[in-house]
N, C-alpha and C positions, 0 to 999 in steps of 0.2 A: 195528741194535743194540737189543739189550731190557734191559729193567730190573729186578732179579734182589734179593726181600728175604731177608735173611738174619738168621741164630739163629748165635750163635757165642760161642766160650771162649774170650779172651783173659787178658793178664797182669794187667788189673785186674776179669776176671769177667765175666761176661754182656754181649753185645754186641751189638744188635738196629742194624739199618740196612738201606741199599739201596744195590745196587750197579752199574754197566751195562757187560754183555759179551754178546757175540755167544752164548754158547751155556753153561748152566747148568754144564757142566763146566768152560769158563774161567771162570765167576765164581769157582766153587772152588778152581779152580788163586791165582785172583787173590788169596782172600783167604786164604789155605794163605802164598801168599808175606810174607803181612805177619805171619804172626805166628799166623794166628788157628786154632780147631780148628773147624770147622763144626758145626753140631747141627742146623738147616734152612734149604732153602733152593727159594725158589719162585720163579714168575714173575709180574710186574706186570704190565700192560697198557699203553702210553701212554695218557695224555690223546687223546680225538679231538673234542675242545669246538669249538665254530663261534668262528673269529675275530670280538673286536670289531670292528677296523676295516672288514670287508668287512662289515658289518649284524646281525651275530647277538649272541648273549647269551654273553660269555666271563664262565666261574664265577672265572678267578682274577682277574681285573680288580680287583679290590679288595685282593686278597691280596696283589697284586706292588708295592704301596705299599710296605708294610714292607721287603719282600726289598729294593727296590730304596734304599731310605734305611740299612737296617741294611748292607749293603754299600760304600754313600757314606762310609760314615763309619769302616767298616774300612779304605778304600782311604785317605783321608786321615790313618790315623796308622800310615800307612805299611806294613801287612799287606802281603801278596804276595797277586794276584789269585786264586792257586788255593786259598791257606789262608782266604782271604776267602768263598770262594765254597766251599769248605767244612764254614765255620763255619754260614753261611746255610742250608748243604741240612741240618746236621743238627736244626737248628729246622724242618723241614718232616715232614708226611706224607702219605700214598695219591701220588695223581696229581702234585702238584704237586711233593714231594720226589723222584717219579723222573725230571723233566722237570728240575728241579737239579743228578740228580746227574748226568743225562749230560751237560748243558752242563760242571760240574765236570770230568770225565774227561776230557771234549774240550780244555779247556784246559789239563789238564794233561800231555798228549799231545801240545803244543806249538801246538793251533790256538788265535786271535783268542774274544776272547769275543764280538763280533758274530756269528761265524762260527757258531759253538759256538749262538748264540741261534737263527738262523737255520736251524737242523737241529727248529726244534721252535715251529712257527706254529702250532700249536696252542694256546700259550702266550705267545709272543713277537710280538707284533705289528710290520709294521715301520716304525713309528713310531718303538719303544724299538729294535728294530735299527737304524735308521739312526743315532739319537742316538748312541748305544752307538760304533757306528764313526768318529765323529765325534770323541769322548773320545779315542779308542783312536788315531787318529791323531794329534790335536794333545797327547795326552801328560796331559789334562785328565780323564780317565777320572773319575774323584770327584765335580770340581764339575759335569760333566755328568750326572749320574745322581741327584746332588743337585738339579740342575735337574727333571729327570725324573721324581721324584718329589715335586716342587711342582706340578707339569704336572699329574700324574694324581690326586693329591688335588683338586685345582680342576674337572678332566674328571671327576670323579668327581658333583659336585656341580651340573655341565648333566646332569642325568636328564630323561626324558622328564616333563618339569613337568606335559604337558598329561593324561596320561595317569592321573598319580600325582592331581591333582586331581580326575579325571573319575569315579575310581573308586567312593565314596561315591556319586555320583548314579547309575549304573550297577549297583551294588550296590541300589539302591532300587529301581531299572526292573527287576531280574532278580528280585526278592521280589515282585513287585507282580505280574511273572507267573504265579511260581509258585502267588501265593494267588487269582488267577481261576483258574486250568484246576483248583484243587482243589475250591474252591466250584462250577464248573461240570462237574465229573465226580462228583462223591459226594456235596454236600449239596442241589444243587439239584434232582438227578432223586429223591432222597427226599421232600424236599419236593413239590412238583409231581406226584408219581405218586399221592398221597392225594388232591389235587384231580381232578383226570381221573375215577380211580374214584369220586366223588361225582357225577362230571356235571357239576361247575361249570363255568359258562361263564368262559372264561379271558380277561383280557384282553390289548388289545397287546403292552405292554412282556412281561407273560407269557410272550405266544408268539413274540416273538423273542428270550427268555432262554432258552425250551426248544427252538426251532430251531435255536440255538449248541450247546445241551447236545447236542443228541441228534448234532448234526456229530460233536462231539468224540469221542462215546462210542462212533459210531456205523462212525465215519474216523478216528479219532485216529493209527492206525496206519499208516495210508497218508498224513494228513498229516504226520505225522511223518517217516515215510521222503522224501515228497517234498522238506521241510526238510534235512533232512539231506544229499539229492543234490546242492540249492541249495548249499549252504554248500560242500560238498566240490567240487565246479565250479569256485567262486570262489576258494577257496584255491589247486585246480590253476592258475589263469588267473593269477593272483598271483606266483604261481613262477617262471609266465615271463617273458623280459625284457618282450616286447610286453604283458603285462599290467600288471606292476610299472609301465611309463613311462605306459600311459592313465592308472593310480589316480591316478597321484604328478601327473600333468598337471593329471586332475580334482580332488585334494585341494589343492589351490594355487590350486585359484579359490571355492574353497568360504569362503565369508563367513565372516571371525570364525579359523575353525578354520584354513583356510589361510594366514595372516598368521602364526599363531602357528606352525605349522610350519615353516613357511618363515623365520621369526626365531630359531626353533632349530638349525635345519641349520646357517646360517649362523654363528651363535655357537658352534657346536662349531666347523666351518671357520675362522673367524679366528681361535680359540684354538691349532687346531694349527698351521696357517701360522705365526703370530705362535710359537709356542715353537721350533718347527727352524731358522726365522730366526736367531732370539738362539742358537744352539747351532752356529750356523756355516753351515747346509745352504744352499744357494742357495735361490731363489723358484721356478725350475722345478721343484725337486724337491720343495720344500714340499707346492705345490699340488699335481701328482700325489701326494702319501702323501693329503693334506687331503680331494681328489676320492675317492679309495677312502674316507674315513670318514665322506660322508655318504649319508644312507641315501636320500633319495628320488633318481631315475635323473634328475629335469630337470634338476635341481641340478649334480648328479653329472656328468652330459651337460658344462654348461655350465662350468664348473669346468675341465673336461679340453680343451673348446676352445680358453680363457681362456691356457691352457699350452701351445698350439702357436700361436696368434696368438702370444702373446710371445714363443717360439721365434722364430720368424719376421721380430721385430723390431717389431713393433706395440708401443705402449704399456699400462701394465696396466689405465688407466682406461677407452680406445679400448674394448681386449679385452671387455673385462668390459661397457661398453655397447652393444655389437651385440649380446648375447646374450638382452634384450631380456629377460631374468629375476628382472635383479637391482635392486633397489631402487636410488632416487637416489642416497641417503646412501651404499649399501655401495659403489658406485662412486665417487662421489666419497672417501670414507676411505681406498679404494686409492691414486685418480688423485692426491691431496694428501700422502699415504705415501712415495709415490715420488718426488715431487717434492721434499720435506723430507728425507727418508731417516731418516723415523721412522714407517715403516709399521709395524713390530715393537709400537709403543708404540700408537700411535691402531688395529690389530687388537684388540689388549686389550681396548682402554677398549669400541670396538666390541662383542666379546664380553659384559663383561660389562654393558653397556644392554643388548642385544638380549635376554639374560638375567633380568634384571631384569622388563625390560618383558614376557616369555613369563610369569614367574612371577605378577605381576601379574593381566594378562588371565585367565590361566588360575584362579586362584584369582576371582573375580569371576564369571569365568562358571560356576563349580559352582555358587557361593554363590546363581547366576537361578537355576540349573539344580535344583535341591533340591526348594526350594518346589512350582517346578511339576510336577515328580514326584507327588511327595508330596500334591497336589491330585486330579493325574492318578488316582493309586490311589486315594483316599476318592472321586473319582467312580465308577468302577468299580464298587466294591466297593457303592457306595451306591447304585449301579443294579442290582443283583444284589439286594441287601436289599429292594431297591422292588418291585422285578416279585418277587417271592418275596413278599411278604406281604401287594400287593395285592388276591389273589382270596379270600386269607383275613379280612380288614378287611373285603372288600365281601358274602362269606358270612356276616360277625356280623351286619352291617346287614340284609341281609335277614330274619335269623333275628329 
């Protein structure tokens, strides 16, 4: 089924929207039967965005806060789910209002709005599916999506801290390159090409400033290509699973950097455990959705064994420390969860310290990380100005 916008004449005038039928001449059959006179009508595309929860970057993840609280609150004064879910899509537009309306159509065709969700993971993760059918059975449809979207305000707010911190001193390392390879392709062989033709004898630092020059100006292009095949290697190797699990192995023992990622998978992972819990789902199901939403594979690995060991009847704490990954505290906040039967609650608190604590680190170590950048380049740069105006200083002296 595709997603079909429309121009049309009705009885209060001009009527712009989208609609979803099999084939541009039932849209127009469709909307002929309401009433309307068409004037145009084209075809939209779906969404084909990379789901959050499998690792990639969903553009509506932010967007579906609103949808999903502005419909909480339709359904709890008593709206009827399709005029609910109507009212919704006509506050949307491009991608994300035709991935509305078809869920709308669906349910009002008589399918589940789980169901209805569930035709469009492009959009719908099943996280919010599962919750969704959750509501939808026990009759609580509302205050589960009211939930839902407390949930994903909060998941909104674990972003990659380390990353969003790093950027500033990253952004300083990529300026700092760009102003060597300029000094060293255009103002240094200017310089230096006046000394040569004089005859001066050039010294050290000189000659291995214009040994680097003459590399770059000389290969720049073939080191450049060669970078380039590096990089494109690494990315292919990346992609695949066998690569993705050595990085994610090797980035978990990496000092400093590894703690911090490994305190953020996990704070996203109890955060989602911890809300499908309070929303009814069992603990096997939890952690399988939980396992798909974190993004490195040890983790990930470990998480999904964790859920067939307790299948099996093992304990969650047992589980969880044979896998020989997970810190002291997260195991025990399991093993003491379960035994209390306020794992939902100590997940939370879990989350957000582990949280906390990621923001922390992370923020501290840009604040090392600056300075020595920023050192970094004034040396550079200031060895570049040295060998550059030493054979000129030592030509005044002789003169």
């Amino acid at each position: 089924m595709a997603v079909f916008a429309y121009k049309a004449i009705g009885t209060d005038g001009l009527v712009r929207g989208s609609i979803a039928a099999d084939t541009a001449r039932q849209a127009r059959d469709q909307l002929r039967a309401r009433g309307l006179r068409v004037e145009e009508i084209r075809s939209q595309s779906s969404s084909t965005a990379t789901n959050w929860i499998w690792g990639g970057t969903n553009r509506y993840e932010a967007r579906l806060v609103p949808i999903v609280r502005e419909l909480s609150t339709l359904l709890s004064a008593a709206i009827p789910l399709s005029d609910a879910l109507r009212t919704v899509t006509k506050q949307q537009r491009g991608r994300m209002g035709n991935a509305l309306a078809l869920v709308c159509d669906r349910v009002s065709a008589g399918r589940s709005l789980a169901e209805a969700m569930r035709e469009q993971p492009q959009v719908f993760d099943p996280l919010t599916i599962q919750m969704v059918e959750v509501g939808e059975s026990a009759g609580t449809l509302d205050v589960v999506l009211d939930h839902l979207a407390e949930f994903r305000e909060r998941y909104l707010q674990f972003k990659d801290r380390v990353l969003t911190s790093l950027f500033y001193p990253m952004f300083v390392l990529g300026m700092s390159l760009l102003v060597t390879l300029f000094l060293m392709t255009f103002v240094v062989p200017m310089l230096l090409d006046n000394l040569l033709e004089a005859g001066q004898t050039i010294p050290w630092p000189t000659r291995i400033l214009k040994g680097v020059s003459d590399l770059l100006r000389g290969h720049g292009m073939l080191i450049a290509m060669t970078l380039g095949g590096v990089f494109v290697g690494l990315v292919f190797i990346l992609r695949t699973s066998w690569g993705r699990l050595r990085w994610h192995r090797v980035l978990l023992r990496l000092p400093i950097f590894g703690k911090l990622a490994e305190k953020q998978e996990l704070a996203r992972a109890s955060l989602i455990i911890a809300t499908l819990m309070e929303s009814g789902i069992v603990f096997l199901e939890s952690v399988g959705i939980a396992a798909r939403a974190v993004k490195n594979q040890v983790l990930r690995h470990a998480f999904e064994r964790v859920r067939d060991q307790v299948q099996t009847g093992s304990d969650i704490g047992d589980a969880m420390d044979r896998q020989g990954v997970f810190p002291p505290t997260v195991v025990q906040v399991f093993a003491v969860g379960q035994q209390s039967g306020k794992l939902e609650e100590m997940l939370k608190r879990l989350a957000t310290d582990y949280d906390r604590q990621v923001t922390s680190l992370s923020t501290r170590l840009a604040t090392v990380l600056e300075p020595i950048l920023i050192v970094l380049l004034a040396v550079v740069v200031g060895f570049i100005l040295f060998a550059t105006m030493l054979p000129i200083l030592e030509a005044g002296n002789v003169l």
